[in-house]
C-alpha positions in Angstrom: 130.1 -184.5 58.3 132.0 -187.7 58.0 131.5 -190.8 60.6 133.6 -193.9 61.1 131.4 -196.8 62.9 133.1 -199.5 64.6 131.4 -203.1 65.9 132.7 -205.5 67.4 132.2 -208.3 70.4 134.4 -208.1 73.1 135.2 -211.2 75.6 135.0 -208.8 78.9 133.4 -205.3 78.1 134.8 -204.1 82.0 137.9 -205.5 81.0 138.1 -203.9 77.7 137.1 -200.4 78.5 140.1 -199.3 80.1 141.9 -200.2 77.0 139.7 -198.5 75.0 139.8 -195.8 77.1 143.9 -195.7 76.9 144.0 -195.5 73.2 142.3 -192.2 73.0 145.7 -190.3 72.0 145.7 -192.0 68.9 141.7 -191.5 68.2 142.4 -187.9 68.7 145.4 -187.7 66.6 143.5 -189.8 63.5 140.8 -186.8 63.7 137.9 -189.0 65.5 135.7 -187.9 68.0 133.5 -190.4 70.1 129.7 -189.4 69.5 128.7 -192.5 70.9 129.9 -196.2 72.5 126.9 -198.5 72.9 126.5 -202.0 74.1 123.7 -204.5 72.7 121.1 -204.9 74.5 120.7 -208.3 74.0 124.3 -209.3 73.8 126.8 -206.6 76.2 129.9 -208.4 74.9 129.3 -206.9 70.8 130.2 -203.0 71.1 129.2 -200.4 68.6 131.4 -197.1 68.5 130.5 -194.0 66.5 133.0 -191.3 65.6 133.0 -187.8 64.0 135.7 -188.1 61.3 137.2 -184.6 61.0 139.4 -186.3 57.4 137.6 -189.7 56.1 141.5 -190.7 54.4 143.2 -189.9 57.8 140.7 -192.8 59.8 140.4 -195.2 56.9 144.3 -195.2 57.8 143.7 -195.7 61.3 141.3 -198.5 60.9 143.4 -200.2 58.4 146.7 -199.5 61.2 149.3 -202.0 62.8 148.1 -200.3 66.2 145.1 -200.3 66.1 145.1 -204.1 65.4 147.6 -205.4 67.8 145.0 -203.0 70.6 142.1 -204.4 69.3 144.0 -208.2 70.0 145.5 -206.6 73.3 141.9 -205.7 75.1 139.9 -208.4 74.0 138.5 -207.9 70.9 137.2 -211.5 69.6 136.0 -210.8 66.5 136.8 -209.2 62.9 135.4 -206.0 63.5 133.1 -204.6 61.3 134.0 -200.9 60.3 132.2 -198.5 58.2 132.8 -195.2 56.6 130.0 -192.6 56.5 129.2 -189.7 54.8 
């Protein structure tokens, strides 16, 4: 099975979530599946995401997408996110 895991900080994790939440269409149509979405313990704002990737080439071209930068921007994102691909 293949992963993609996605962290970032957010500036409002309330305020982002709905975003998040909004974008799922184009999760689903990359081939990703949430397994988890955590928050730091220490720090709420930084998000980690992990996602079953059903094709590793088809979300290494959604993480490297237009969209899914200008959402990332959109919600809050105020970081360069850190994304890695896992086998």
């Amino acid at each position: 099975m293949a992963y993609m895991m996605v962290r970032h900080k957010v500036r409002d994790f309330n305020a982002w979530k709905p975003g998040y939440d909004g974008h799922k269409p184009a999760r689903d149509d990359a081939g990703l599946k949430e397994v988890y979405l955590l928050q730091n313990a220490d720090d709420p704002r930084e998000v980690i995401a992990l996602f079953e990737a059903a094709d590793l080439e088809k979300a290494r071209a959604f993480a490297a997408s237009e969209d899914l930068k200008q959402k990332m921007q959109e919600v809050g994102v105020i970081d360069r996110p850190d994304i890695y691909f896992l086998e």
